[in-house]
C-alpha positions as CSV (number, residue, x, y, z in Angstrom):
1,X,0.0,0.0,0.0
2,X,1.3,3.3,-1.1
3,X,-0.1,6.6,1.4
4,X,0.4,10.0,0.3
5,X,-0.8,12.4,2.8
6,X,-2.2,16.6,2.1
7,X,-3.1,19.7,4.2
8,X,-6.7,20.6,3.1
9,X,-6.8,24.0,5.5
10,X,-6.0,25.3,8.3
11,X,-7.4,27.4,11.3
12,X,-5.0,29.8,13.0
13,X,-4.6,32.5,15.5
14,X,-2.7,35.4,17.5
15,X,-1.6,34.9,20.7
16,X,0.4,37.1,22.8
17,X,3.9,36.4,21.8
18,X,3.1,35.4,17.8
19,X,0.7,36.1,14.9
20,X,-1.0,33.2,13.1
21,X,-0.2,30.5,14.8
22,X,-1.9,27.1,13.6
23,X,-4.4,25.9,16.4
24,X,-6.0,23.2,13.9
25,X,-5.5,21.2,10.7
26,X,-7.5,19.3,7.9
27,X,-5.7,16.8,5.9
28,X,-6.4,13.7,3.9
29,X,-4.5,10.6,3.9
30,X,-5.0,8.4,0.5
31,X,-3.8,4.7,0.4
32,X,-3.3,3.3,-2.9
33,X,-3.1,-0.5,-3.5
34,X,-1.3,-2.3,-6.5
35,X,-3.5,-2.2,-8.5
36,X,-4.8,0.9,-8.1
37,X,-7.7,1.1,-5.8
38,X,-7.6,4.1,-3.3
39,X,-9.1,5.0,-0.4
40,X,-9.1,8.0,1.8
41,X,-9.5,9.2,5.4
42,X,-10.1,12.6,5.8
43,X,-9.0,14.0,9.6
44,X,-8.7,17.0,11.6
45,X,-5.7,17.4,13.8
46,X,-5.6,20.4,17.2
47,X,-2.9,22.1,18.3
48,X,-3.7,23.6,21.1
49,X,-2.7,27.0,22.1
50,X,-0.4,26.1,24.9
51,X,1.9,23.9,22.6
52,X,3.2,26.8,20.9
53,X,6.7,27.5,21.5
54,X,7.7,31.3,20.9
55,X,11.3,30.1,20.5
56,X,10.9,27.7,17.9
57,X,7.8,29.1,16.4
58,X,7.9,29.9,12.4
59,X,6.2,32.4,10.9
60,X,3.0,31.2,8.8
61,X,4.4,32.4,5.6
62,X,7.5,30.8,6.2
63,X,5.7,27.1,6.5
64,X,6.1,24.4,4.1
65,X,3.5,21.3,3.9
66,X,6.0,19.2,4.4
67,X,6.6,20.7,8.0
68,X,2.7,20.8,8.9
69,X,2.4,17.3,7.7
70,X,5.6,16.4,10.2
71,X,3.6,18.0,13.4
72,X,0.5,16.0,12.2
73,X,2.4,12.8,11.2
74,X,3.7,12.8,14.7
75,X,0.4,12.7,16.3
76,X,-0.9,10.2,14.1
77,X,0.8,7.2,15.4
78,X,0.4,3.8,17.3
79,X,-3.0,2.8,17.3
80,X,-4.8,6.1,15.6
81,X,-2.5,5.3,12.4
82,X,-3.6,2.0,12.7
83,X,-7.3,2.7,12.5
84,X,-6.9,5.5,9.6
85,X,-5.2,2.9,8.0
86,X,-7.7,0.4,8.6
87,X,-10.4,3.0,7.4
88,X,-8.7,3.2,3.7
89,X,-8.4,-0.6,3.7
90,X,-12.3,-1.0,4.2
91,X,-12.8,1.7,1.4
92,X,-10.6,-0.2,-0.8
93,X,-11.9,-3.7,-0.2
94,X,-15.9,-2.2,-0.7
95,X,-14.5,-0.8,-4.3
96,X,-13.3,-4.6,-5.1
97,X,-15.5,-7.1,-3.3
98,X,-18.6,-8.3,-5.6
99,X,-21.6,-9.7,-4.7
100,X,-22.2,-12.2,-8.2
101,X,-25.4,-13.7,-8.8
102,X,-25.6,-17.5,-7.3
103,X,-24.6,-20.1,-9.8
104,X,-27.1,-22.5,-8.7
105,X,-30.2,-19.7,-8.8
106,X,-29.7,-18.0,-12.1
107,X,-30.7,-14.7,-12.7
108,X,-34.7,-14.6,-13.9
109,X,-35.1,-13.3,-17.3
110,X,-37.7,-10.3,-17.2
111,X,-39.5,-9.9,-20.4
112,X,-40.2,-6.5,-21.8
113,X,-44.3,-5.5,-21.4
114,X,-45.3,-5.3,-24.7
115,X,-48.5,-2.5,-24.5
116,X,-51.4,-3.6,-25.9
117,X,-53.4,-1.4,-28.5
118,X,-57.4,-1.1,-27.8
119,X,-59.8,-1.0,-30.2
């Protein structure tokens, strides 16, 4: 399974010793299979006001996605991972499983109604 992982928005704010600080986070996480078959989990990730560290804060126009992703990767871990992954998995497998008619009740034929003309 191949994961590739974007930021869909962000919420920020000002707090007393920095401007714009990112308090929350929207991302998508997509699994693809071999063959092709994706599915995606879509999550929201806080960071609460009190984890912001003036000293190593960087400005929001100096962020990359690769650095968000990095704070949200590190939260998503362990058994959360593990259930996002899941989640893609059962979106996958609903795209691929089939439900075929039984072999041993086939299918009934439905005839077209043929309208009947009144004299």
């Amino acid at each position: 399974m191949e994961y590739t992982w974007k930021i869909t928005g962000v919420k920020t704010m000002d707090t007393d010793s920095v401007e714009n600080a990112i308090v929350q986070t929207y991302w998508e996480k997509t699994g693809t299979d071999a063959e092709g078959n994706e599915g995606k989990f879509t999550g929201a990730t806080p960071f609460p006001k009190s984890s912001i560290d003036p000293d190593k804060f960087v400005s929001f126009d100096k962020l990359t996605e690769e650095v968000v992703l990095g704070w949200i990767k590190d939260v998503v871990i362990g058994s959360y991972e593990e259930h996002v992954n899941s989640q893609i998995q059962k979106q996958i497998d609903a795209k691929i499983i089939k439900q075929p008619s039984l072999p041993w009740a086939p299918e009934e034929v439905v005839e077209p109604i043929v309208p009947t003309t009144e004299e």
